[in-house]
PyMOL CGO cylinders between C-alpha atoms (Angstrom):
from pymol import cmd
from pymol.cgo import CYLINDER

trace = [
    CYLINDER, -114.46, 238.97, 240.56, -114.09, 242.45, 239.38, 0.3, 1, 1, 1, 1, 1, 1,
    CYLINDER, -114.09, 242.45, 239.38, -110.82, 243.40, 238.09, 0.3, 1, 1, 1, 1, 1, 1,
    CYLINDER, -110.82, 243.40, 238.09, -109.24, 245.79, 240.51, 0.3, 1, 1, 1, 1, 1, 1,
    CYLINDER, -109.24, 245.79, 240.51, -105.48, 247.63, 241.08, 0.3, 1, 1, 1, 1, 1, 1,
    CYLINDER, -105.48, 247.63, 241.08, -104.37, 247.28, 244.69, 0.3, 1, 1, 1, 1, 1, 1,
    CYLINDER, -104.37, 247.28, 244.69, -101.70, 250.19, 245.35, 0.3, 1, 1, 1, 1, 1, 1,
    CYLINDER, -101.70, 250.19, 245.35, -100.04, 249.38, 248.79, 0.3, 1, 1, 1, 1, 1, 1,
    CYLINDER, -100.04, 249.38, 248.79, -97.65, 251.87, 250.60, 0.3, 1, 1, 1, 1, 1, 1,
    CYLINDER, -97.65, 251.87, 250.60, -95.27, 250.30, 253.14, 0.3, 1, 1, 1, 1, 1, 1,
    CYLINDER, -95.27, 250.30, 253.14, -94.10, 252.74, 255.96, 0.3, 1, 1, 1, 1, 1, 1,
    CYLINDER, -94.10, 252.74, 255.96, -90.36, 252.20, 254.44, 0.3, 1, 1, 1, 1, 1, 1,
    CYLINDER, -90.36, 252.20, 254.44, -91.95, 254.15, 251.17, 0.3, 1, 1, 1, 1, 1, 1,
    CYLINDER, -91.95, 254.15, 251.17, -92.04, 250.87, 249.47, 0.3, 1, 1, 1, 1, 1, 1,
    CYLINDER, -92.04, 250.87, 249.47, -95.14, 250.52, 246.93, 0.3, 1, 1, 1, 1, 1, 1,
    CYLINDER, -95.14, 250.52, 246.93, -96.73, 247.81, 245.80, 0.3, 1, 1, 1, 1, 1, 1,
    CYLINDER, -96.73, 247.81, 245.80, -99.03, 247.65, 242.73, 0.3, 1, 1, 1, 1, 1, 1,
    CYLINDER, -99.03, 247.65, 242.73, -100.91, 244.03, 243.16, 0.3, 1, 1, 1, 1, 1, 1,
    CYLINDER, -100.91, 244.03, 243.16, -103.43, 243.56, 239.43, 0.3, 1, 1, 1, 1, 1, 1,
    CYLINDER, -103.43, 243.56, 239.43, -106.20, 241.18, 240.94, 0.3, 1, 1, 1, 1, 1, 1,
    CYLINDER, -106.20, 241.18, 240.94, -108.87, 239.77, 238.65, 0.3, 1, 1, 1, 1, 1, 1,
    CYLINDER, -108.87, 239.77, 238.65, -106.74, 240.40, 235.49, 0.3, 1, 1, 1, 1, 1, 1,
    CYLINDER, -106.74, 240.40, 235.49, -105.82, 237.57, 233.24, 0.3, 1, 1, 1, 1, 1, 1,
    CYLINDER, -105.82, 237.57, 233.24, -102.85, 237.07, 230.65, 0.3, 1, 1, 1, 1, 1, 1,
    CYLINDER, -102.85, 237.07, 230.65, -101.04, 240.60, 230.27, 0.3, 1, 1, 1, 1, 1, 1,
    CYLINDER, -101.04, 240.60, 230.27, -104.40, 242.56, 230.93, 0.3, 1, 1, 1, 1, 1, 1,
    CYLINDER, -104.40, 242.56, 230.93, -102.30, 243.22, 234.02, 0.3, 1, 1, 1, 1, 1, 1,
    CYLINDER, -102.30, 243.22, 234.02, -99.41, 244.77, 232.42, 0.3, 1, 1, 1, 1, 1, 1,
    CYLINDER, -99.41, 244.77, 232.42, -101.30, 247.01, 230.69, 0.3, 1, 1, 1, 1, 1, 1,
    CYLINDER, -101.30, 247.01, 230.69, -104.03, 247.65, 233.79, 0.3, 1, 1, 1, 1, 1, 1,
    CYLINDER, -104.03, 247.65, 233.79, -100.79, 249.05, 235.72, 0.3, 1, 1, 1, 1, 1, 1,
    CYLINDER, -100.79, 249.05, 235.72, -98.71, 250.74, 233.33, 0.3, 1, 1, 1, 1, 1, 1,
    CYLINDER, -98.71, 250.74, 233.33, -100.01, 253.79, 234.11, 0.3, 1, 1, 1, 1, 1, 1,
    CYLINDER, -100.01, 253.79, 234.11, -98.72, 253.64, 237.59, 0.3, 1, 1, 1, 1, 1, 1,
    CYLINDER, -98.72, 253.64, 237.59, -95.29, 252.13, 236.42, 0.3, 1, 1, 1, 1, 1, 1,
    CYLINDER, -95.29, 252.13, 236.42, -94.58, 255.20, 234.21, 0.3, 1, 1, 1, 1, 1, 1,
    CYLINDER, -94.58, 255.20, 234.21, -96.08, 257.80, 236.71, 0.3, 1, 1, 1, 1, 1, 1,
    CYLINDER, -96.08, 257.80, 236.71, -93.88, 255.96, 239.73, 0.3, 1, 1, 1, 1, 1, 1,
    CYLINDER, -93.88, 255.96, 239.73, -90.46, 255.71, 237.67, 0.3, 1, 1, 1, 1, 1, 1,
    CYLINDER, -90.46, 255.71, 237.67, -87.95, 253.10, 238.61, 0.3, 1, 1, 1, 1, 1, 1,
    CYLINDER, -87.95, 253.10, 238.61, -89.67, 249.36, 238.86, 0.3, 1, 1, 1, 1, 1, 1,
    CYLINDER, -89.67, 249.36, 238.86, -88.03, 246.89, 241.38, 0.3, 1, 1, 1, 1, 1, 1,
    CYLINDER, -88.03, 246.89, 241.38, -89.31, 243.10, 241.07, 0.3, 1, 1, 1, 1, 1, 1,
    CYLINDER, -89.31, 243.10, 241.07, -91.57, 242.29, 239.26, 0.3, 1, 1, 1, 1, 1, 1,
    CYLINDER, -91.57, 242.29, 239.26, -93.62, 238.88, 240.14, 0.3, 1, 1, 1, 1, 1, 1,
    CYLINDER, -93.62, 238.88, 240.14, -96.18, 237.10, 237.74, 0.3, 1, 1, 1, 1, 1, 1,
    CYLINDER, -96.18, 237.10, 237.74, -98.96, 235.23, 239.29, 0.3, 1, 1, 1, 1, 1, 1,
    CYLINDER, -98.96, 235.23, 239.29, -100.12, 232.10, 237.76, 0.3, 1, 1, 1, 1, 1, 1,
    CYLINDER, -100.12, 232.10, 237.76, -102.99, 234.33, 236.26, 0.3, 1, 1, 1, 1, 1, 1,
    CYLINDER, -102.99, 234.33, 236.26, -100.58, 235.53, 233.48, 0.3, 1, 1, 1, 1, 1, 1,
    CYLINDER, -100.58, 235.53, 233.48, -100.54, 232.70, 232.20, 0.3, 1, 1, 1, 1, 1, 1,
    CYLINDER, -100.54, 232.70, 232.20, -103.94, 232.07, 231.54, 0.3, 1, 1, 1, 1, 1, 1,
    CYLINDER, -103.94, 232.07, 231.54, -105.89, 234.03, 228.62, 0.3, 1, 1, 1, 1, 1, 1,
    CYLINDER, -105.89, 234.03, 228.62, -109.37, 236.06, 228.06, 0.3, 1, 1, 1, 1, 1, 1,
    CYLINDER, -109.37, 236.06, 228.06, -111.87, 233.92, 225.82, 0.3, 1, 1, 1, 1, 1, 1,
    CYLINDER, -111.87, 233.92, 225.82, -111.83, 236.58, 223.19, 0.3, 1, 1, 1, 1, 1, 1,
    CYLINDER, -111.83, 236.58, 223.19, -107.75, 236.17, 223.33, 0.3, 1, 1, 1, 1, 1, 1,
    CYLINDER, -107.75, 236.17, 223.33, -108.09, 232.86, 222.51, 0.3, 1, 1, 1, 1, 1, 1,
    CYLINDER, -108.09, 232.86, 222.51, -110.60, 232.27, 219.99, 0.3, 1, 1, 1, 1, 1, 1,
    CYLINDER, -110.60, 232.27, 219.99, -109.85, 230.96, 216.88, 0.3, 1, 1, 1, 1, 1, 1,
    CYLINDER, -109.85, 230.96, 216.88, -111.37, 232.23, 213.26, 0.3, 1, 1, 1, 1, 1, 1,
    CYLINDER, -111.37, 232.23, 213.26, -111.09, 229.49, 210.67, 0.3, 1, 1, 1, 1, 1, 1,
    CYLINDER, -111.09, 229.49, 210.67, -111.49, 230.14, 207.15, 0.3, 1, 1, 1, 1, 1, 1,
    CYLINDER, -111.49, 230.14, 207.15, -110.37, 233.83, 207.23, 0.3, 1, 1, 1, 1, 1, 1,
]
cmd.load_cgo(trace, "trace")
């Protein structure tokens, strides 16, 4: 699945910034952008995703 940023505007003017495809905090820093441009951040949830990390995050490099 591509990564994509899902932007959802409720009729009450509530916004919702959804990070699909993104794994670890790729996310975080996929939507920061909109956080900053957007101002005050509500809740914050963390899908199980977050918690999971990119191959090239979690290689290890022995003798170095």
């Amino acid at each position: 699945m591509k990564p994509t940023i899902e932007v959802i505007i409720k009729p009450t003017g509530e916004i919702t910034i959804d990070a699909v495809g993104f794994k670890g905090a790729d996310c975080e820093k996929a939507t920061r952008f909109l956080e900053e441009a957007l101002g005050i951040v509500g809740n914050k949830q963390k899908k199980p995703e977050y918690s999971q990390h990119n191959r090239a995050d979690s290689q290890q490099r022995l003798g170095q």
